[in-house]
PQR file of N, CA, C, O and H, with PARSE charges and radii, in Angstrom:
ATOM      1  N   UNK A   1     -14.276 -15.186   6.153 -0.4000 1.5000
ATOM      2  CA  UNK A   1     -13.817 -14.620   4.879 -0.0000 2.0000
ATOM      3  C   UNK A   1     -13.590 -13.106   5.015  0.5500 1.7000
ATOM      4  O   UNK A   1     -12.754 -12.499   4.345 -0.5500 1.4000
ATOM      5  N   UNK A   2     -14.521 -12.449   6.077 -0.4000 1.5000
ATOM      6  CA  UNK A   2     -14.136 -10.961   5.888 -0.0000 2.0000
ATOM      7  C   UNK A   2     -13.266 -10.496   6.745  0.5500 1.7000
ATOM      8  O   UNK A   2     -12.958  -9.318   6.923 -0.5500 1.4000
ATOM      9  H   UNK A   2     -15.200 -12.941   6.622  0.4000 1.0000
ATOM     10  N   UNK A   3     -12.717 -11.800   7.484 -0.4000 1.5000
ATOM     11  CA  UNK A   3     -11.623 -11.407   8.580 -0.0000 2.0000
ATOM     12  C   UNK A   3     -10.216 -11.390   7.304  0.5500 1.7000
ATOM     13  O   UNK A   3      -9.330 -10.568   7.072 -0.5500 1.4000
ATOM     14  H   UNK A   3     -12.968 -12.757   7.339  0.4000 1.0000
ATOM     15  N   UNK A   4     -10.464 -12.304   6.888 -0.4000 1.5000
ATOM     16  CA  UNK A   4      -8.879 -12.245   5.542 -0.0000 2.0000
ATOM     17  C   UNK A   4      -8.665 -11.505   4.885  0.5500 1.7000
ATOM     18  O   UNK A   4      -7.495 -11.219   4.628 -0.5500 1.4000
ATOM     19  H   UNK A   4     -11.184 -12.972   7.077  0.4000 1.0000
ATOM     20  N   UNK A   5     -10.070 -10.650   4.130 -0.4000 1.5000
ATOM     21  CA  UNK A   5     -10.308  -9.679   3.111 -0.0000 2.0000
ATOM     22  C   UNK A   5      -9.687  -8.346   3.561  0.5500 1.7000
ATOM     23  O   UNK A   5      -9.090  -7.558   2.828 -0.5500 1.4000
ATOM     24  H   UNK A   5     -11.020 -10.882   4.339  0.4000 1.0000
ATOM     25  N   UNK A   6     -10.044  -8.141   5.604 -0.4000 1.5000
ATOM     26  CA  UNK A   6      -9.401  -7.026   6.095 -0.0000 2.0000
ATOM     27  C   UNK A   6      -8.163  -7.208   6.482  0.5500 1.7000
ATOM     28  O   UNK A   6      -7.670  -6.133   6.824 -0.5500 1.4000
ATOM     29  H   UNK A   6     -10.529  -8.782   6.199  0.4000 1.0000
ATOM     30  N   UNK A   7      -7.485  -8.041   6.576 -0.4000 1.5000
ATOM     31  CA  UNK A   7      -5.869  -8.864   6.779 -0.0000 2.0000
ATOM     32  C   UNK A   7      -5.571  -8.210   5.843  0.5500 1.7000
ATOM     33  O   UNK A   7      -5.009  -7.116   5.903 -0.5500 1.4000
ATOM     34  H   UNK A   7      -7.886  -8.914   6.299  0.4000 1.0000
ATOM     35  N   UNK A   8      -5.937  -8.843   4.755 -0.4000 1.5000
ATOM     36  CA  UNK A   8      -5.328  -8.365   3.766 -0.0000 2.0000
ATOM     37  C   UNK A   8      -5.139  -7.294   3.377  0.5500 1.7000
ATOM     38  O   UNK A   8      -3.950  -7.006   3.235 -0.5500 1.4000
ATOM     39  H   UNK A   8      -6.393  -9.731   4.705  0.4000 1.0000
ATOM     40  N   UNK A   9      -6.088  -6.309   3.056 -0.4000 1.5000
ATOM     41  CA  UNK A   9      -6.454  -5.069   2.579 -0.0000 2.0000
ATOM     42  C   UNK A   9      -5.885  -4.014   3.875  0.5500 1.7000
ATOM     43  O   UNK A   9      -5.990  -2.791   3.786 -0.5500 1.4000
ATOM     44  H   UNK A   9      -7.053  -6.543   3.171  0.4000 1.0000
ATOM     45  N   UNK A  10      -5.359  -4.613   4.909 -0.4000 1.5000
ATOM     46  CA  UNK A  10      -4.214  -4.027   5.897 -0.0000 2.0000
ATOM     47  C   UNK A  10      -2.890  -3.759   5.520  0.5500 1.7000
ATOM     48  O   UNK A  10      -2.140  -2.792   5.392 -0.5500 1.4000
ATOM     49  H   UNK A  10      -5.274  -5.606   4.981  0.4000 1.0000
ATOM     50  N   UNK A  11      -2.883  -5.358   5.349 -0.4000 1.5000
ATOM     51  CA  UNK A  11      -1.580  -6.148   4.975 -0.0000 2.0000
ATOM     52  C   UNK A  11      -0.834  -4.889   3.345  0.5500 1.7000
ATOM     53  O   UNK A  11       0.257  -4.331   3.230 -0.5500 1.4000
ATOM     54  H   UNK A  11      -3.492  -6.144   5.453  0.4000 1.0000
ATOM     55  N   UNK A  12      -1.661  -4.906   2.714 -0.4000 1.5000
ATOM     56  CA  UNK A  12      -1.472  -4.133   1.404 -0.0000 2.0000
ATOM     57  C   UNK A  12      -1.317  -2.508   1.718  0.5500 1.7000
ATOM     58  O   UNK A  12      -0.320  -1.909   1.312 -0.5500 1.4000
ATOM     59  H   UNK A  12      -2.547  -5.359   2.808  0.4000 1.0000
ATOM     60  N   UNK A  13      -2.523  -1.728   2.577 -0.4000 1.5000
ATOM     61  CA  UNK A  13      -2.249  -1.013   2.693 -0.0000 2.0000
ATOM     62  C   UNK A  13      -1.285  -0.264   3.580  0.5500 1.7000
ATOM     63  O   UNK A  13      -1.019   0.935   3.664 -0.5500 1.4000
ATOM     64  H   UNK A  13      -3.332  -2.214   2.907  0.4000 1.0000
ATOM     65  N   UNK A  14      -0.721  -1.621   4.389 -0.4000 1.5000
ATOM     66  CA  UNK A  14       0.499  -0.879   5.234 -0.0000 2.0000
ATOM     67  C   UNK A  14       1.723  -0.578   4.123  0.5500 1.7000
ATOM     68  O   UNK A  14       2.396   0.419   3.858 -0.5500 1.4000
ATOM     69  H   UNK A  14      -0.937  -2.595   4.321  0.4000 1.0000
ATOM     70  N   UNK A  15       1.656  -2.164   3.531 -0.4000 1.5000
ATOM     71  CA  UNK A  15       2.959  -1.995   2.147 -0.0000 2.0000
ATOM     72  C   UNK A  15       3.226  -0.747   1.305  0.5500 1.7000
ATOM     73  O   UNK A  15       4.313  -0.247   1.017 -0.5500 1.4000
ATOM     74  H   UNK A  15       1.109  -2.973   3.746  0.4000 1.0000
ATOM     75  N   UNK A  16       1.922  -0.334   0.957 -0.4000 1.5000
ATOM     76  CA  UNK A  16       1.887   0.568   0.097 -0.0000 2.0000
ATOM     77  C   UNK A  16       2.679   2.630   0.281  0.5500 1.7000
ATOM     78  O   UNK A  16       3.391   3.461  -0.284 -0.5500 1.4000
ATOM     79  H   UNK A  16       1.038  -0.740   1.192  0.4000 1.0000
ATOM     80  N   UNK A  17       1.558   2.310   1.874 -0.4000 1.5000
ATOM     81  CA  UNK A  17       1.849   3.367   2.713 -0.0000 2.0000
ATOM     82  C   UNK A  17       3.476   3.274   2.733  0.5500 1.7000
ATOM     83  O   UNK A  17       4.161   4.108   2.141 -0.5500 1.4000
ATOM     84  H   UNK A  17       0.980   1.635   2.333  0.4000 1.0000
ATOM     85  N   UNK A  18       4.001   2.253   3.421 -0.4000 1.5000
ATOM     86  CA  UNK A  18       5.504   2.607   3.346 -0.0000 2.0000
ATOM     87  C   UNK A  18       6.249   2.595   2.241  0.5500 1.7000
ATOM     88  O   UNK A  18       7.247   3.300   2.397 -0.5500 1.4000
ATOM     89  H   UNK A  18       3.445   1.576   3.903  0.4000 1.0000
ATOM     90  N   UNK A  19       6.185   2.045   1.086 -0.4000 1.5000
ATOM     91  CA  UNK A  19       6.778   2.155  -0.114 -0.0000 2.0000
ATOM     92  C   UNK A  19       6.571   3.728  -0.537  0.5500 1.7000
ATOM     93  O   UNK A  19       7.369   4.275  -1.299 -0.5500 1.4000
ATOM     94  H   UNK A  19       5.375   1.473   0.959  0.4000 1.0000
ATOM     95  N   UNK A  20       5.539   4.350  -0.033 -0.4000 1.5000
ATOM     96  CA  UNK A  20       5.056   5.963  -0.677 -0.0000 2.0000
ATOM     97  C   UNK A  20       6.155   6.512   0.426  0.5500 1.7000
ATOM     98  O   UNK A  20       7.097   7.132  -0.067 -0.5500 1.4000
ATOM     99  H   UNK A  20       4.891   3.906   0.586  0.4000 1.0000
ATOM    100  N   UNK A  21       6.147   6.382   1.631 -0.4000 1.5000
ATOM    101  CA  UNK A  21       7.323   7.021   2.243 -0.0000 2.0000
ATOM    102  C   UNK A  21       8.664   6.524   2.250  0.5500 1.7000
ATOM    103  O   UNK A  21       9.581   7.128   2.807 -0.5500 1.4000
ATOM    104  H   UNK A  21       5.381   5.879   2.031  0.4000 1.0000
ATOM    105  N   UNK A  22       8.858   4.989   1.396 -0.4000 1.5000
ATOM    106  CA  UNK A  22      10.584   4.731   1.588 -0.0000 2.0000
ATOM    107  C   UNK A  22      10.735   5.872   0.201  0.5500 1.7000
ATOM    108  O   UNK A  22      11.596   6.725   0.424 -0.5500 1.4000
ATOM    109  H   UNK A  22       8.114   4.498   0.943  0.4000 1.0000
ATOM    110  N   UNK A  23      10.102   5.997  -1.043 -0.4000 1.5000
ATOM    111  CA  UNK A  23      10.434   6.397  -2.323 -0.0000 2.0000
ATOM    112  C   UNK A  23       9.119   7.488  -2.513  0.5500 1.7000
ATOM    113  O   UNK A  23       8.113   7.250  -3.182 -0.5500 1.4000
ATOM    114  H   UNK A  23       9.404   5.305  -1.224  0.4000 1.0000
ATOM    115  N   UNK A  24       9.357   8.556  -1.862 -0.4000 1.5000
ATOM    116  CA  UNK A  24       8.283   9.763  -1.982 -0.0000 2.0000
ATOM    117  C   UNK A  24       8.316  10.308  -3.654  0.5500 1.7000
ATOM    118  O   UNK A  24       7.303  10.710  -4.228 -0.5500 1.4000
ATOM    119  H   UNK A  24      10.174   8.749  -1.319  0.4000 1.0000
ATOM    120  N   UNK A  25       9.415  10.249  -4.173 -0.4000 1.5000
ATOM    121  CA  UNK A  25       9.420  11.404  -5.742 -0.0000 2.0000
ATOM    122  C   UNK A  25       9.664  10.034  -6.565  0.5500 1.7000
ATOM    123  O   UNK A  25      10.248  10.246  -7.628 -0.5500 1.4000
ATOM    124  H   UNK A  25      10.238   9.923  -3.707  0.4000 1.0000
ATOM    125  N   UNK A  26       9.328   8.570  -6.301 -0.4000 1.5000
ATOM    126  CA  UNK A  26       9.299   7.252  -7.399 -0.0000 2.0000
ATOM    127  C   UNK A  26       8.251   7.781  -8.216  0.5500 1.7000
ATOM    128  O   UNK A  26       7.649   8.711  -7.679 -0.5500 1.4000
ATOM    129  H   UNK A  26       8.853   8.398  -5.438  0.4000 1.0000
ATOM    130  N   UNK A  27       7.684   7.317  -9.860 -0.4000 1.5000
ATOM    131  CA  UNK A  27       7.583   7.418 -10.916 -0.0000 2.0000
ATOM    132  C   UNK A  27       6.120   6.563 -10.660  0.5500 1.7000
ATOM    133  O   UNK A  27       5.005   6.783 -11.133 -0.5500 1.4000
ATOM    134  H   UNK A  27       8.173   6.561 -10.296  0.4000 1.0000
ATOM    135  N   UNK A  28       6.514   5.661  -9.859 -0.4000 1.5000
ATOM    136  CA  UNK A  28       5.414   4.827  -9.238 -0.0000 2.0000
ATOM    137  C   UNK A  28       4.451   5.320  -8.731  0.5500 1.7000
ATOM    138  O   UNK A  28       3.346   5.315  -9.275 -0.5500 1.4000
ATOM    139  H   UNK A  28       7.419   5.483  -9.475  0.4000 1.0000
ATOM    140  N   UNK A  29       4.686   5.822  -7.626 -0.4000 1.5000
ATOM    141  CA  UNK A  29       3.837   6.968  -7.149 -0.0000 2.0000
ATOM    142  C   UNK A  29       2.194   7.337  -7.649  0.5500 1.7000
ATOM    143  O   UNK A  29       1.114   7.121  -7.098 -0.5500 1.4000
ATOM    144  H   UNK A  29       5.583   5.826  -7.185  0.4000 1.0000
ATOM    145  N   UNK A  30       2.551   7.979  -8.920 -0.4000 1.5000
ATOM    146  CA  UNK A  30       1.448   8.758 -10.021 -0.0000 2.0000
ATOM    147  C   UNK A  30       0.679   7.200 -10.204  0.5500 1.7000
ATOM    148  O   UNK A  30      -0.542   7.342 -10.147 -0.5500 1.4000
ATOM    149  H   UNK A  30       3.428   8.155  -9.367  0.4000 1.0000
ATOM    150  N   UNK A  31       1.050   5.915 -10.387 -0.4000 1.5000
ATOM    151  CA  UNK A  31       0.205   5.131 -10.727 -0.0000 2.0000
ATOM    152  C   UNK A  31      -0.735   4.337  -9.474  0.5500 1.7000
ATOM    153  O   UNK A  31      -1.815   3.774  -9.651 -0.5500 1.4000
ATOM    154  H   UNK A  31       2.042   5.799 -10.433  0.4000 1.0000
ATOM    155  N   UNK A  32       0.002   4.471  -8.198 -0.4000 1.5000
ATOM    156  CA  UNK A  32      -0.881   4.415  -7.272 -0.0000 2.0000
ATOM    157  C   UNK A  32      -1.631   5.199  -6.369  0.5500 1.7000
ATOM    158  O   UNK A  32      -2.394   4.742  -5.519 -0.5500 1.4000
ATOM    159  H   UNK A  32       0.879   4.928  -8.054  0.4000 1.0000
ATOM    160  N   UNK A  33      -1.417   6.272  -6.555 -0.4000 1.5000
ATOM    161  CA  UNK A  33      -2.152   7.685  -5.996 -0.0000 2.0000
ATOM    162  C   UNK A  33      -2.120   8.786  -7.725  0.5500 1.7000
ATOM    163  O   UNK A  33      -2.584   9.926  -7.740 -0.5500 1.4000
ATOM    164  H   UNK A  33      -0.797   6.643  -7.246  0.4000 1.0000
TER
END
């Protein structure tokens, strides 16, 4: 179970990370940082 939890919580934080660098000045942004 804590092998999936860190998959995941990879998995998400790679997404995130690159969505903050495809769209640096998005509106979005402010609600996840």
């Amino acid at each position: 179970k804590k092998a999936i939890q860190a998959g995941r919580e990879a998995f998400l934080a790679g997404r995130m990370q690159a969505k903050r660098f495809a769209s640096a000045s998005s509106p979005l942004e402010g609600l996840f940082f």
